[in-house]
N, C-alpha and C positions, 0 to 999 in steps of 0.2 A: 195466461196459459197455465202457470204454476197454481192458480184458482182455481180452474177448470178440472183437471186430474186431480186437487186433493179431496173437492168436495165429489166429486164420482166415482174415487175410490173409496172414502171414508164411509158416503153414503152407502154404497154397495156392503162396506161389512155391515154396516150396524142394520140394513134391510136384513139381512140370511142372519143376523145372528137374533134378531127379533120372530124371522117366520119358524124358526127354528129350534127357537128356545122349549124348555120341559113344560110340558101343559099338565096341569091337573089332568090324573086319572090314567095319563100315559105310563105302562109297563117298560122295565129300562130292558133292552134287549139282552139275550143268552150269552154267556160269555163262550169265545173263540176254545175252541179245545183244540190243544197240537198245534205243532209248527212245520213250514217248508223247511227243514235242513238246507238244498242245495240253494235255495232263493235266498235265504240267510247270509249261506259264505260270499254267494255271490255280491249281494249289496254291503257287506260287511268291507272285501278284499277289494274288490271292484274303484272304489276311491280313492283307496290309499295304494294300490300300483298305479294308477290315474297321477294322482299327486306326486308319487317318487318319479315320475316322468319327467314332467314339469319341473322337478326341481334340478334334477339331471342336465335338462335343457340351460335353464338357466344361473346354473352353478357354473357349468362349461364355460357357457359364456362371459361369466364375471371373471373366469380365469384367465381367457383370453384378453381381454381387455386389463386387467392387473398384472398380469406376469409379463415384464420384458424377457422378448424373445432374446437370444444370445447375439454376442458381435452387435449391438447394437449403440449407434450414435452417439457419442453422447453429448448432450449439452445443458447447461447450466445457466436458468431463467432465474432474474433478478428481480424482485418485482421493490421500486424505489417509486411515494410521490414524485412524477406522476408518469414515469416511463418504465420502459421494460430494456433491459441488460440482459445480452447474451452473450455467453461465456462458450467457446469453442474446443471441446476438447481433445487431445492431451493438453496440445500447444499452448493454450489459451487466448487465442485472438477474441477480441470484441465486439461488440456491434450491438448499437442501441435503434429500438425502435424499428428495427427488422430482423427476419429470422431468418437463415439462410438453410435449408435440411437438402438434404439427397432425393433424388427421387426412386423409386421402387427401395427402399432398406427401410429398417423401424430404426423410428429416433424415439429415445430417451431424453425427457425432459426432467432434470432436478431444480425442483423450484424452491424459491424462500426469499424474504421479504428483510428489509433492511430497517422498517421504520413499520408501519401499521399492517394491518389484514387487507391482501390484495388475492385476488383469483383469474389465473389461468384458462381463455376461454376461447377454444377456435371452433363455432358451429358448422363451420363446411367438414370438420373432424370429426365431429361429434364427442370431442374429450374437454373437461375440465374439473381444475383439480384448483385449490387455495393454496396460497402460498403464507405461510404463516409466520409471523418474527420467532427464530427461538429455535424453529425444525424446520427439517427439511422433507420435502413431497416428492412422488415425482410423478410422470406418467407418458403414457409411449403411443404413437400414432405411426404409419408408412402411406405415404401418398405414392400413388405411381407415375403422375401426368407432372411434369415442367409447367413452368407458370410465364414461361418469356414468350412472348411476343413476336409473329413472325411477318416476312414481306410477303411478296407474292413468288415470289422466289425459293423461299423459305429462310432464306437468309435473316438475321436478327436485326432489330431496330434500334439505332442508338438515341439515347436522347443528352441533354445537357444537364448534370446533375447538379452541378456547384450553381446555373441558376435560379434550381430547384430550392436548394438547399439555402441562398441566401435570397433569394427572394419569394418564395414559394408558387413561381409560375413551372410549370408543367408541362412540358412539350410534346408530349405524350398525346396521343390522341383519349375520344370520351373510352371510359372503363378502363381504362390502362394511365400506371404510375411510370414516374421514372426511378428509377431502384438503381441503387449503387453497386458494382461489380468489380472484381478485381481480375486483371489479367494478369501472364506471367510468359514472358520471354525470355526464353535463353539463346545467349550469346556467349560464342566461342570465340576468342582470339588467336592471335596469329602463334601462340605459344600453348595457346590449346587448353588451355584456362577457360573453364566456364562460367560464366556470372548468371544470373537471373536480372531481368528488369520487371517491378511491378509496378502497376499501372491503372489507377481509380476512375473506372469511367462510368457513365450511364447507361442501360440497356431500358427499354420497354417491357413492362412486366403486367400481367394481369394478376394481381396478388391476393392471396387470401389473409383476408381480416382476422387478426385476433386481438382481445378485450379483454380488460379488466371488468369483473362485476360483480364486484364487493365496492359499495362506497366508500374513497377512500379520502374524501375533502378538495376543499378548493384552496387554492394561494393567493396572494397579492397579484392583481392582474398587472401588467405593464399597460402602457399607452400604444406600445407596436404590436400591431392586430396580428403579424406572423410570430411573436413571440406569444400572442396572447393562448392560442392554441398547444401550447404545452404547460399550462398551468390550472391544470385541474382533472378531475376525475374522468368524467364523459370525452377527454381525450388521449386518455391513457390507451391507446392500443397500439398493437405494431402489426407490420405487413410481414406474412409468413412467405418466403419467395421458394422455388422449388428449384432447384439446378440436376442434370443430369450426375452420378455419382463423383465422376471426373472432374467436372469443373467446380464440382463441390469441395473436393478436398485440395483445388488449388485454390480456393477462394478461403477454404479456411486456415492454408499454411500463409495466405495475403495479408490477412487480415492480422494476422503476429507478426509480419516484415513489418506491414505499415505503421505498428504501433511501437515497433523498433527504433526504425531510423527516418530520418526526410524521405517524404515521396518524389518520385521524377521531377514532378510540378514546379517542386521547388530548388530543383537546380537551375543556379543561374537569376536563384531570387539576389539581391542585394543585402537582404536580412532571412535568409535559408530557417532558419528557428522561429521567428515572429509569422513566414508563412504554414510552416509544420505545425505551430499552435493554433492556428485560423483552421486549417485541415482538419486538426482532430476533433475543436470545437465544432464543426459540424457533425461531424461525419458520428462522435460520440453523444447528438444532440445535451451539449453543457448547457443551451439553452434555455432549459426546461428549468433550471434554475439560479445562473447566472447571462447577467447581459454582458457587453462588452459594450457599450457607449455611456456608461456609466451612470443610465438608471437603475431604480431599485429594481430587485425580484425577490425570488424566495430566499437564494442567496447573495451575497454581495456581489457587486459586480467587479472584473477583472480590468476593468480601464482604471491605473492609478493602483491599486491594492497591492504592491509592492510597498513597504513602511508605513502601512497605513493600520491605522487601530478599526477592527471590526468588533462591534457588541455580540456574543453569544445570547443563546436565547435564554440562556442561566444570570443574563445580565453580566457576566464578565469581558473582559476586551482582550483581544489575541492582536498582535500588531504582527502581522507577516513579513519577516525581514530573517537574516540569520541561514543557519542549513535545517532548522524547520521547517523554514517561510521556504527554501528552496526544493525540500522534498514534497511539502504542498503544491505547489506549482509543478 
């Protein structure tokens, strides 16, 4: 096709520029005497208020889209081989590998990178932005619509996250995840004392994709095919989850209890700390770079690495033991 139109355009000039051409004997025609003044201003002016339009248009709109509106959300995108950290703030609770925002308010994302060039990328948003070692970015989106999952009732659908999260079955039906949620109960006593209880369950979510798309490398595969999926680039993305404003800001004062103190889960464990560790290694997916059965990954693994010599990649050995080895841990 690309044949077709060059040689019937090309041919076409060089036909009129051959029947066309100066012949012997032909007189060159009278030159034009005077001008139209208003035909002048007008194809003159005519363009360039044309063009200051268009540019008006879309200067507007670069504004819109750059300038965070006020009061707006903030949170704090991590971008590490090969996952994504989110930073909740003032508070600072966590959460990796999913995003939890408000629905109808604009969220503020400040992004920046821990180790190489990674980028920022949610296409149902239409925003993305790089996150770069060194400096920080940021950039702002507002969804209106909730992302959870409802009955027929309208009631919300629970699923089982913890055997999501260690074995990666999904009980969620097709197009829908099981996403982690935090609840919060208060409780009055008989002395009128109030406590919070918080509470890490599963809800059903239809979630929006976000991706990294900067290549950012692969690592040492493990041999367990649900750890193998956090060890490289093509799966570095997280689930952006959308919560009404409300349960947004209890989910984000949760996510700093939980990272606090032991969750419910684990009262009444035998060893209360050994399961609080198990909890956050999901829930912070540590996975993505340490195992816990004691094969290799990108990082060393945590089964045993209390007094044990690990090689750095400088070729030196750190032996984790001591109140370094415990502020490590």
């Amino acid at each position: 096709m690309s044949v077709v139109f060059f040689v019937g355009i090309v041919g076409t000039m060089l036909y009129f520029t051959w029947k066309y051409r100066r012949k012997p004997g032909q007189k060159p025609p009278l030159p034009l005497e005077g001008n139209h003044f208003t035909l002048e201003i007008f194809w003159t002016f005519s363009p360039i208020i044309l063009l200051a339009f268009f540019f008006y248009l879309g200067f507007t709109g670069y504004l819109r889209g750059a300038v965070v509106p006020a009061g707006a959300t903030e949170i704090r995108a991590t971008g590490k081989r090969w996952s994504w950290e989110f930073r909740h703030m003032p508070k600072g609770g966590t959460e990796s590998h999913q995003l939890t925002v408000p629905a109808g308010k604009p969220v503020k994302l400040l992004l920046s990178s821990v180790d190489v060039l990674h980028s920022f990328f949610v296409p149902a948003f239409r925003v993305k932005r790089d996150a770069v070692p060194g400096m920080y970015s940021s950039l702002w989106f507002e969804t209106p619509h909730e992302t959870r999952a409802r009955d027929a009732s309208g009631g919300l659908v629970a699923c089982d996250i913890k055997k999501r999260e260690e074995t990666g079955e999904d009980t969620c039906g097709p197009g829908f995840t099981c996403v982690a949620e935090f609840t919060r109960t208060k409780n009055v006593d008989a002395d009128g004392k109030e406590t919070v209880a918080v509470a890490r369950g599963g809800i059903c979510h239809r979630p929006v994709q976000a991706y990294c798309t900067e290549y950012c490398g692969a690592g040492d595969t493990p041999a367990d095919p649900i750890k193998t999926s956090y060890y490289n680039h093509s799966s570095m993305y997280a689930k952006v989850v959308v919560l009404p404003p409300d349960d947004y800001e209890a989910h984000a004062q949760s996510l700093y209890d939980f990272g606090a103190k032991p969750p419910p889960e684990c009262e009444g464990d035998p060893d209360p700390l050994v399961c609080w560790g198990k909890t956050l290694y999901l829930a912070k997916a540590c996975m993505a770079c340490h195992t816990s059965d004691g094969s290799q990954g990108q990082g060393p693994s945590f089964k045993g690495l209390w007094g044990r010599a690990e090689a750095m990649t400088d070729g030196t050995k750190v032996t984790i033991s001591g109140e370094e080895g415990e502020n490590y841990l």
